[in-house]
N, C-alpha and C positions, 0 to 999 in steps of 0.2 A: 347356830351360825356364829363361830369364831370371826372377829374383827381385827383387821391390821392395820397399823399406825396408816394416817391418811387413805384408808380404803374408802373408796366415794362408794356410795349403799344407792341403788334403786328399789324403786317400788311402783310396780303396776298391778293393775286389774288381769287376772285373765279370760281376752275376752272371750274363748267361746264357752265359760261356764257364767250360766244364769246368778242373780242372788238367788237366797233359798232361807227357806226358814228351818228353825235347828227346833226339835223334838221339844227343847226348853223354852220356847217362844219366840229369842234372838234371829234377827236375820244376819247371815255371813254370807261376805263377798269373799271370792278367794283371789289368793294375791299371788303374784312370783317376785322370789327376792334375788338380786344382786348384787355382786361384790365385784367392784372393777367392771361391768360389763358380762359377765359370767353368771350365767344362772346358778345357785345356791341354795337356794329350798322355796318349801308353798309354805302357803301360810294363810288362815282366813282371818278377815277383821270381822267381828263379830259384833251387832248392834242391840242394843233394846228398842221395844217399838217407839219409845220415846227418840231415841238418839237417832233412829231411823228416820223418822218424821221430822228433824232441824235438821240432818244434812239435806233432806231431800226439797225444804222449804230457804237451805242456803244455796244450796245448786240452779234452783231457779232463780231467786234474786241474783246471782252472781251471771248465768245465762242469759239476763233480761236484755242485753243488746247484742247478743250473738244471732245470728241466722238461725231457725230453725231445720234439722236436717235430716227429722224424722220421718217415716209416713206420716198422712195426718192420722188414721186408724189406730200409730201405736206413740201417739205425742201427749204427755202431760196435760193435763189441762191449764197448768200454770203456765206452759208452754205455747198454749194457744189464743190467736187473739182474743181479745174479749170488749165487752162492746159496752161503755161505761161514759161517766163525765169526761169532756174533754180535760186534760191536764191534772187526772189524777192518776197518781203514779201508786200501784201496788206491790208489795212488798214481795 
């Protein structure tokens, strides 16, 4: 992907592909890239189980005062109430 002087770049998730784990143990999301608004190429971001496990334990904390808007069947557990001392806050 060629870049041009102030070309604004997006990046999102494509949603109807699943994560997936790669033959090498990585899991990758696949991504679509754009230039100006125009689709451009794929691309997957590629994780170790390590790196996978801190986004997925930064996305909860960062989620912690959003609404939940899963089923309950397919919700995180970090996602889920949890029934603990009053006024302790979990990371």
């Amino acid at each position: 992907m060629s870049t041009t002087p102030n070309a604004r770049i997006q990046v999102s998730r494509v949603p109807s592909k699943p994560v997936r784990r790669q033959d090498d143990g990585t899991l990758a999301i696949d991504l679509w890239l754009r230039r100006d608004g125009v689709f451009d190429a794929d691309a997957a971001l590629r994780l170790t189980i390590a790196e996978a496990e801190l986004l997925h334990a930064q996305l909860c904390y960062a989620l912690a005062d959003e609404p939940v808007t899963t089923p309950a069947n397919r919700t995180p557990d970090c996602r889920r109430p949890s029934v603990g001392s009053p006024g302790v806050d979990w990371p």
